[in-house]
C-alpha positions in Angstrom: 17.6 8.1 -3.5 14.6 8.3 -1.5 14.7 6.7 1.8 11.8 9.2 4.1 11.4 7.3 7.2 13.4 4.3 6.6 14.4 4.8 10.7 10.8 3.7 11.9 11.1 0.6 10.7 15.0 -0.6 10.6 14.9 -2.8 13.7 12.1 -5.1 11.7 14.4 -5.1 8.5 17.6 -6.1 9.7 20.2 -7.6 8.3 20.7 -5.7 5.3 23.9 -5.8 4.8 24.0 -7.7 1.4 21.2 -6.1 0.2 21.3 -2.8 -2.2 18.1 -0.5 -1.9 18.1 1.3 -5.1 14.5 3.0 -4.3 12.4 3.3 -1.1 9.4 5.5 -0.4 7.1 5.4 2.6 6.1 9.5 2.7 6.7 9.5 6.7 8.3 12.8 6.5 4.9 15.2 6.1 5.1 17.5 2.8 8.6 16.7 2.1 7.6 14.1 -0.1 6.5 16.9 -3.0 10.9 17.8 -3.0 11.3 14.1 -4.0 8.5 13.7 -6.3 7.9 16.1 -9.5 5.0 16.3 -10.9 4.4 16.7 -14.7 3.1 19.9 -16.6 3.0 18.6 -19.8 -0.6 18.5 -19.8 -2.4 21.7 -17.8 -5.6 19.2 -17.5 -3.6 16.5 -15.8 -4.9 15.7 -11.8 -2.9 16.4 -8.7 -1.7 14.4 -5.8 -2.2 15.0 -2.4 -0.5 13.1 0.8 -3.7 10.7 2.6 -4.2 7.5 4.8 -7.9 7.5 3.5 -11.3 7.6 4.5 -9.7 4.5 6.8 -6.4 2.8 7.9 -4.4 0.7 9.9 -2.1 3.5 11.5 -2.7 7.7 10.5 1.0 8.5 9.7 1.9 5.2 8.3 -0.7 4.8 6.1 -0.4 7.8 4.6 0.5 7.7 0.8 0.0 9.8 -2.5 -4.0 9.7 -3.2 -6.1 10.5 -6.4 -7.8 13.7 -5.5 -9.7 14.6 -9.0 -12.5 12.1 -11.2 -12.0 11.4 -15.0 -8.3 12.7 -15.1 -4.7 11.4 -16.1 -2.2 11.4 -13.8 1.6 11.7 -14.1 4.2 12.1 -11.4 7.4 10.5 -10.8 10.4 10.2 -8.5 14.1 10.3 -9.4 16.8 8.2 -8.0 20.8 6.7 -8.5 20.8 5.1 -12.0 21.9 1.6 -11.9 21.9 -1.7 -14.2 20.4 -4.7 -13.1 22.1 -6.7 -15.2 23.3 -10.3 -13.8 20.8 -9.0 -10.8 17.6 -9.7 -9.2 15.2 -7.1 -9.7 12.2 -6.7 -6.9 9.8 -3.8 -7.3 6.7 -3.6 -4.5 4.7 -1.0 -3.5 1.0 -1.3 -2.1 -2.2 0.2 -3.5 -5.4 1.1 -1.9 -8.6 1.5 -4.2 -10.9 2.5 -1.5 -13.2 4.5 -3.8 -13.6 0.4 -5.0 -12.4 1.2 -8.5 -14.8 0.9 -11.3 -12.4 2.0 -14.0 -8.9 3.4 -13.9 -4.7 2.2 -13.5 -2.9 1.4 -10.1 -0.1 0.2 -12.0 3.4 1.9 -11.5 6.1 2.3 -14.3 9.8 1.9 -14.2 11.3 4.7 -16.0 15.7 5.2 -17.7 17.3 7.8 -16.3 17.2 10.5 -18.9 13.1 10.7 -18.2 12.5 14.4 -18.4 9.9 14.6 -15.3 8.3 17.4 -16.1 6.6 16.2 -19.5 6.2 12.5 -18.4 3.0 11.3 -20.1 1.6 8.4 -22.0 4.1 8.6 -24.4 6.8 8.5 -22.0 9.2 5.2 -22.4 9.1 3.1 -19.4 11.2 -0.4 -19.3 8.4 -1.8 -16.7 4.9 -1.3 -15.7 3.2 -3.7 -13.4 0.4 -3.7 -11.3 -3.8 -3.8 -11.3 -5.5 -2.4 -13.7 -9.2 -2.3 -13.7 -12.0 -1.4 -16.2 -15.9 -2.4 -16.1 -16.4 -6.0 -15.8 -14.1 -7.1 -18.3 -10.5 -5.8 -17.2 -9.1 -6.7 -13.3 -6.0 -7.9 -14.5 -2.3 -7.3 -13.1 -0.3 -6.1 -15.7 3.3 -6.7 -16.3 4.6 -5.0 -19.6 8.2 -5.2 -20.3 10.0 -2.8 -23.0 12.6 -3.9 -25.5 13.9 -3.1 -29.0 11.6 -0.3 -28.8 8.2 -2.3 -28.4 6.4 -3.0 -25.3 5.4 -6.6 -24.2 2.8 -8.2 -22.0 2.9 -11.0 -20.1 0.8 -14.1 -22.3 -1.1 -14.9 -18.9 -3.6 -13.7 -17.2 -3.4 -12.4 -13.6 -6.2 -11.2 -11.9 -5.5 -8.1 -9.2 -7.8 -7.1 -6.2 -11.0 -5.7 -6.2 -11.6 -4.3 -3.1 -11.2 -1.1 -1.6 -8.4 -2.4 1.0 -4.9 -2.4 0.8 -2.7 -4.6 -0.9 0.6 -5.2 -1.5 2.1 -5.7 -5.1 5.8 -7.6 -5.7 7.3 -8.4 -9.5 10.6 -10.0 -9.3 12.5 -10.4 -12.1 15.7 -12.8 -11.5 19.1 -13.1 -13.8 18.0 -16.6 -14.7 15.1 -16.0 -16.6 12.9 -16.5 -14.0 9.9 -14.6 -12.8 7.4 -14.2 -10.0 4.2 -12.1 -9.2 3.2 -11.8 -5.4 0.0 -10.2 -4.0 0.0 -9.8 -0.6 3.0 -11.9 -0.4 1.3 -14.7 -1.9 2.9 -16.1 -5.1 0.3 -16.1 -7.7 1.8 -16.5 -10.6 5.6 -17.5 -11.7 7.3 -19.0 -14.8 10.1 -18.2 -17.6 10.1 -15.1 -19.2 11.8 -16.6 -21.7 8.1 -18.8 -22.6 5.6 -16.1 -20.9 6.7 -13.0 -23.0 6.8 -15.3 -26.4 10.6 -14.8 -26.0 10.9 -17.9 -28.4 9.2 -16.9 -30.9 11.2 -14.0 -31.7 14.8 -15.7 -31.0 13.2 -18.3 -33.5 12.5 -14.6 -35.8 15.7 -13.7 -35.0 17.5 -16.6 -35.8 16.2 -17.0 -39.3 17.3 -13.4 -39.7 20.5 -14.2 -39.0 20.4 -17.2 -41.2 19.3 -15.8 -44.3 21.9 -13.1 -43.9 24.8 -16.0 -43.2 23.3 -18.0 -46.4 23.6 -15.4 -48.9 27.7 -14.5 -47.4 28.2 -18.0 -47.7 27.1 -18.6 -51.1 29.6 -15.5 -51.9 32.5 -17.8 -49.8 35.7 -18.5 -51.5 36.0 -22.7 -52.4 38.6 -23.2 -50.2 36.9 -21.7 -47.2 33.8 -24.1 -48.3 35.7 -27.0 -48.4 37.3 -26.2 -45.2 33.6 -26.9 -43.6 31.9 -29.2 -46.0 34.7 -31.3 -47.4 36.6 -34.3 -46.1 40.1 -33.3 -46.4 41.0 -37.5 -45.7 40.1 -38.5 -48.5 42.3 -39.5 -51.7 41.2 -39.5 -55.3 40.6 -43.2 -56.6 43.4 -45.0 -57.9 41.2 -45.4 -61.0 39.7 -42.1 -61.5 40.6 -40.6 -65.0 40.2 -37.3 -64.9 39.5 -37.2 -68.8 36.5 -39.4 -68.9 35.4 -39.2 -65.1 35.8 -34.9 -64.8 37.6 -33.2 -62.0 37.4 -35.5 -58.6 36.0 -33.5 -56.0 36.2 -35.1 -51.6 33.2 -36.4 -50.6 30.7 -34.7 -48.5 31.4 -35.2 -44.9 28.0 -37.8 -43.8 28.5 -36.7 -40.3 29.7 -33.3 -39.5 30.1 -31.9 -35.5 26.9 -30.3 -34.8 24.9 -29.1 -31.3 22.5 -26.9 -29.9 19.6 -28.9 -31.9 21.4 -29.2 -35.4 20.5 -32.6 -36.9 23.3 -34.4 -38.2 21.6 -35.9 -41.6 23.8 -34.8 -44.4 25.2 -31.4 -44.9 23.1 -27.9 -45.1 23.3 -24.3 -44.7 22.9 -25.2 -40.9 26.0 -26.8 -40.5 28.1 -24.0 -41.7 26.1 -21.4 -40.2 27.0 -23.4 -37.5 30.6 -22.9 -37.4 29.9 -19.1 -38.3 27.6 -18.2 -35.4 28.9 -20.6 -32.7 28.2 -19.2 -29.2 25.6 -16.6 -30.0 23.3 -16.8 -27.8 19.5 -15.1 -29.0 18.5 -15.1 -25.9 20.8 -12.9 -24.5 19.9 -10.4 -27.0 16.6 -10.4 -25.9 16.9 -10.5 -22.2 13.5 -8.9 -21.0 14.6 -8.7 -18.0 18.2 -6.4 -18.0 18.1 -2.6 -18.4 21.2 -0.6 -18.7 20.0 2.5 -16.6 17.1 2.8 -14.8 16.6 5.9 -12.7 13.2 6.8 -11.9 10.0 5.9 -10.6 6.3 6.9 -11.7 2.8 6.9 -11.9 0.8 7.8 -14.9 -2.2 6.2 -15.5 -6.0 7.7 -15.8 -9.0 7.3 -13.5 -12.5 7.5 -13.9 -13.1 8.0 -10.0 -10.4 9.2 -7.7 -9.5 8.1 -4.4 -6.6 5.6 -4.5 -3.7 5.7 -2.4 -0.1 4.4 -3.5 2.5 3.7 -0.8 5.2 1.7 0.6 7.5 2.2 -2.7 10.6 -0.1 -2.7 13.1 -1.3 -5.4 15.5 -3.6 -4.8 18.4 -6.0 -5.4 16.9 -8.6 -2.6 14.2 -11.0 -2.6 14.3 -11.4 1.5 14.4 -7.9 2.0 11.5 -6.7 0.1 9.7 -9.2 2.2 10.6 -8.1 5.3 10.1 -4.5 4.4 6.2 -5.9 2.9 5.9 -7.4 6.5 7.3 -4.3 8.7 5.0 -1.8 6.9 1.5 -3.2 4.8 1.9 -6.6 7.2 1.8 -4.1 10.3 -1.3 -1.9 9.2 -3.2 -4.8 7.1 -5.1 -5.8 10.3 -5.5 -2.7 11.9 -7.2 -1.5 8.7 -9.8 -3.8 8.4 -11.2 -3.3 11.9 -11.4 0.5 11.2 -13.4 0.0 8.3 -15.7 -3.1 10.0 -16.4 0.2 12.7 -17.3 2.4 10.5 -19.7 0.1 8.2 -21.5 -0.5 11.7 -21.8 3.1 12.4 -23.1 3.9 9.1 -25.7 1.2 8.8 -26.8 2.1 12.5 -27.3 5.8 11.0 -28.8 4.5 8.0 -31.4 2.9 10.1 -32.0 5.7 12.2 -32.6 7.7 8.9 -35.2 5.1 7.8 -36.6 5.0 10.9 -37.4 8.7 10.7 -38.7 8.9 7.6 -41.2 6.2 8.1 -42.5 8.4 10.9 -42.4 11.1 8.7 -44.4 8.8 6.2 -41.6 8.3 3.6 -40.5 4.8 1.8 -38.3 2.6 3.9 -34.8 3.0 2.2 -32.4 0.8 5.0 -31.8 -2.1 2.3 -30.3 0.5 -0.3 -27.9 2.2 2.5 -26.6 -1.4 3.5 -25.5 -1.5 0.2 -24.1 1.2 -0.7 -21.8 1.3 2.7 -21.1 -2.6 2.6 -17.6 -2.7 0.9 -15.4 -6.0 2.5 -16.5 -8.1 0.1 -14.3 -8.9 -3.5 -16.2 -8.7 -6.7 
């Protein structure tokens, strides 16, 4: 398990006692970070990583995180640690991304790997059981994406959640909790929460599911033996009619119970395949065979994703058992640097528009077109698209 650094900032994320740190990466160790991280060789054209805070940050060391270093390339690299279920746990995955080239079109999503990943060909076709993060393309795509994998398909979350734009840093939580419950933070702002039992169209297929399973119980229980038939259907109670003759009348057979025990949404009106499928299937729970959010053996960690320009910087990697830890850990490391950043790069957009102006300003003496509104431009990057 990867834990560079965790020293440097332990006084900001105590207690921690009840928490279980499965994953945590903050590349505070210098070149050490490339015996943690493997990078894949399954495609010769694929781009390299290199350790960088960036053309500008909030502190040099701790800002420094695995950057993009080639244009138009995939990318596929990924980290190893302890397998472990999450299974009746929270799950918390964070990390923070800076686009500073101010993405145009390319992933900054991460992906959530089992433990048998082979590292060394991870590529697109590698499984994942998670990705999440920004993704942005053109004008059309700046979405956060949160893709969950189960009986062998992928899944997106149904609603839309729109990631940053700009070329700062920002900080990306997913939690996942044991109850079905969700959230997506951005900068530790909750932006978007809900069931993943409604969000992933989970009912939908339990409702597919279900009628599977009903079909199949139909057709054992027309092949049922009477007695096991009446012992559902039937009202044992009842006694043949003191008049009935058998002759003219036929064989008496017990009423139909009107009334039979039912739940979980069964309607009572009369008696139907429902009611003894019922009795057949009592305490199955779909649900729980479609729990999006348990995974028997996660182990690994990764980004592979393409981009058009390079230049971004990931950072700050944590997985986690603990909802209060994660944001203390957000707070100790982006939350320390956030500030810092932004006055770095306020500086250097000053300097480079006073240059800009002094460029102009030379080449209207030399008799050349006055460019200053084109550089203020190009080197004015706070604001969001």
């Amino acid at each position: 398990m990867a834990r560079a650094g965790v020293g440097l900032v332990a006084v900001c994320l105590l207690p921690v006692a009840l928490a279980t740190v499965y994953f945590q990466e903050e590349f505070l160790d210098g070149e050490r970070w490339r015996n943690r991280w493997v990078q894949s060789t399954n495609d010769s054209q694929f781009g390299y990583f290199r350790l960088s805070s960036g053309k500008f940050y909030g502190h040099k060391e701790k800002d420094k995180g695995l950057q993009t270093t080639q244009n138009s390339r995939f990318y596929a690299i990924s980290a190893r640690f302890k397998p472990f279920t999450n299974k009746g746990k929270t799950l918390v995955i964070q990390y923070t991304v800076k686009h500073q080239q101010k993405m145009d079109c390319g992933g900054g999503y991460i992906k959530i790997l089992p433990a048998d990943l082979d590292q060394k060909n991870l590529n697109g076709k590698s499984q994942y059981y998670i990705m999440f993060g920004p993704d942005i393309c053109g004008f059309d795509i700046k979405k956060v994406h949160v893709i969950l994998h189960f009986k062998n398909q992928y899944h997106s979350n149904k609603k839309p959640i729109r990631c940053k734009v700009d070329g700062f840093t920002h900080l990306y939580t997913l939690i996942l909790r044991p109850d079905l419950s969700y959230e997506v933070k951005i900068d530790g702002q909750s932006i978007e929460s809900g069931s993943i039992e409604y969000d992933w169209n989970v009912t939908s297929l339990n409702t597919a599911e279900k009628l599977s399973a009903e079909a199949q119980g139909w057709d054992q229980a027309k092949d049922a033996k009477a007695q096991d038939w009446e012992k559902h259907f039937l009202d044992a109670s009842a006694n043949k009619p003191s008049d009935w003759n058998g002759e003219l009348d036929g064989d008496w057979q017990a009423p139909l119970l009107q009334k039979p025990p039912y739940q979980d949404g069964l309607k009572p009106e009369g008696i139907s395949k429902d009611v003894w499928l019922h009795q057949k299937v009592k305490g199955t729970s779909y649900l729980t065979q479609y729990d999006l959010s348990e995974f028997e053996d996660i182990g690994a960690i990764g980004l592979e994703l393409w981009q058009v320009r390079s230049g971004t910087i990931f950072d700050n990697f944590l997985i986690t058992d603990d909802e209060e830890y994660a944001e203390r850990f957000g707070k100790a490391t982006w939350g320390e640097t956030k500030g810092p950043e932004r006055e770095m790069d306020a500086i250097q957009a000053k300097e480079e528009i006073k240059k800009a102006r002094e460029e102009d300003e030379e080449e209207v003496q030399g008799g050349k077109f006055h460019r200053w509104g084109a550089h203020f431009n190009r080197f004015y990057r706070q604001g969001e698209l």
